[in-house]
C-alpha positions in Angstrom: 97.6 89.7 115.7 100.1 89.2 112.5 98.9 86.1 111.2 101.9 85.3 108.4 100.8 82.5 105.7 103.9 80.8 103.4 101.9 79.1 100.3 104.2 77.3 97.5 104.6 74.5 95.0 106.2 71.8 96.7 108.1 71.9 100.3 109.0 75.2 99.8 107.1 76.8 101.9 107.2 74.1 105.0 111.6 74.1 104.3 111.5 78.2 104.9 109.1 77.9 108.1 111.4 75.0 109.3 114.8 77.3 108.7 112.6 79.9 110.5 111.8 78.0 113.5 115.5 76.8 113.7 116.7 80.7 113.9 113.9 82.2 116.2 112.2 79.3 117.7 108.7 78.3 117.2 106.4 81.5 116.2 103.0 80.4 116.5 101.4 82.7 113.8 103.3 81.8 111.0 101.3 78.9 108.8 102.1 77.0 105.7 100.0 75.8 102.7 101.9 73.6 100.0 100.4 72.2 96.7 101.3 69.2 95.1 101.4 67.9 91.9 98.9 65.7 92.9 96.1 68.2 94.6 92.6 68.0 94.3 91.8 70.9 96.6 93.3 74.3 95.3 95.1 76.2 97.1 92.2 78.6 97.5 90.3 77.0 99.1 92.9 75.8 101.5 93.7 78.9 102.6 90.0 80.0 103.2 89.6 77.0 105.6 93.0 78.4 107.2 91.4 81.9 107.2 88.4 81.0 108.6 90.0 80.1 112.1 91.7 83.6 112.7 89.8 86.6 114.0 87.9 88.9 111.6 90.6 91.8 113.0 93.8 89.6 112.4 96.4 91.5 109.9 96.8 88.7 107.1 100.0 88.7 105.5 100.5 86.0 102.5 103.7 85.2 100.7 103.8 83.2 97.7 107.1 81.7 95.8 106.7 82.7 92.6 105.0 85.9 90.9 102.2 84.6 88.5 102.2 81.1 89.5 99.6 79.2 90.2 100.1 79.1 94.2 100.1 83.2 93.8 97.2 83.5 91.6 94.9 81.5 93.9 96.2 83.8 96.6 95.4 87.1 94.1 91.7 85.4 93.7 91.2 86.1 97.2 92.1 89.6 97.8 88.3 90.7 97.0 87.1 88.4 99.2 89.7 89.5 102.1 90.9 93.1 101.6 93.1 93.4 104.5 95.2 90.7 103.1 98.4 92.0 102.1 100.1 89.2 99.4 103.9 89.5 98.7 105.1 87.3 96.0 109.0 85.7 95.9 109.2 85.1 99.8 113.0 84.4 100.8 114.4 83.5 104.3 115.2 87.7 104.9 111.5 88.4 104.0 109.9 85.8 106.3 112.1 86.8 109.2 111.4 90.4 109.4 108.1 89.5 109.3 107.6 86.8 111.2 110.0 88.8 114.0 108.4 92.4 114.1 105.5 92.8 116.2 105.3 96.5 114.9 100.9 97.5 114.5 100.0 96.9 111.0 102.3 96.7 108.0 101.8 100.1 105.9 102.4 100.2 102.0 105.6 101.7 103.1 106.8 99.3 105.4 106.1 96.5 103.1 108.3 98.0 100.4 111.0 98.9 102.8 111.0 94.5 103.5 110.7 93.6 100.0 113.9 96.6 100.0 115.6 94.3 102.6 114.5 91.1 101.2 116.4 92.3 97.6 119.8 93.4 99.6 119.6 89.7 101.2 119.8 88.5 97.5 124.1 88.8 96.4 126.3 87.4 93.8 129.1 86.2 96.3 131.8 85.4 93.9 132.9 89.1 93.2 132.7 89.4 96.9 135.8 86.7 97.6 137.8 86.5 94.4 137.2 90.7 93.3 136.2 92.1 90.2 138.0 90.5 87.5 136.8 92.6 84.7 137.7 95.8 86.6 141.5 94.6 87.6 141.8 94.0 83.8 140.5 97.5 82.7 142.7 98.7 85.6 145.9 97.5 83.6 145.0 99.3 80.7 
């Protein structure tokens, strides 16, 4: 089984699964882990006391908020420990949905880039999008 793990500073991470749930319903193998500013335990060892409950078989798939932060570099700490953990750092609502949706076997390199692909294309500058391209109407008149 996909076992999906959202990990960020703050609500972050609990506000995406919530948005998820609200789309799809409740997916039982999608898990949160938040840190506060106030935290004693670190988010390592959080998630190893998640980990330990799933099967030894599970497919682990981790996303993190922020690349290099501290929430993400706990989660890189563990990849020698679990190396069937695939870690994806700037989750977004697109992201978490295609994964947390597919039930496809498990994730290849190239179906992981192909999400973070789809994850990009759900990031747009709307403005151009309603009002046009100003700058090209102006190089138009000239």
């Amino acid at each position: 089984m996909r076992r999906i793990l959202l990990a960020s500073h703050g609500d972050l991470a609990v506000g995406i699964h919530d948005t998820l749930k609200m789309i799809v319903g409740d997916i039982p193998h999608v898990y949160t882990l938040t840190l506060a500013r106030d935290d004693k335990q670190g988010m390592a060892d959080k998630a190893r006391e998640l980990f330990s409950t799933f099967l030894p078989d599970d497919e682990l798939v981790v996303l993190t908020d922020m690349l290099g932060s501290s929430v993400n570099n706990d989660m890189v700490s563990l990849l020698p420990e679990y190396p069937h953990m695939q870690l994806l750092s700037g989750m977004n609502m697109p992201l978490v949905l295609s994964l947390a949706t597919s039930d496809e076997p498990p994730l290849s390199t190239e179906d992981i880039s192909e999400l973070i692909g789809l994850a990009k294309d759900g990031v747009t500058y709307c403005n151009p999008l309603v009002f046009g391209n100003l700058d090209d109407e102006e190089d138009d008149d000239l």
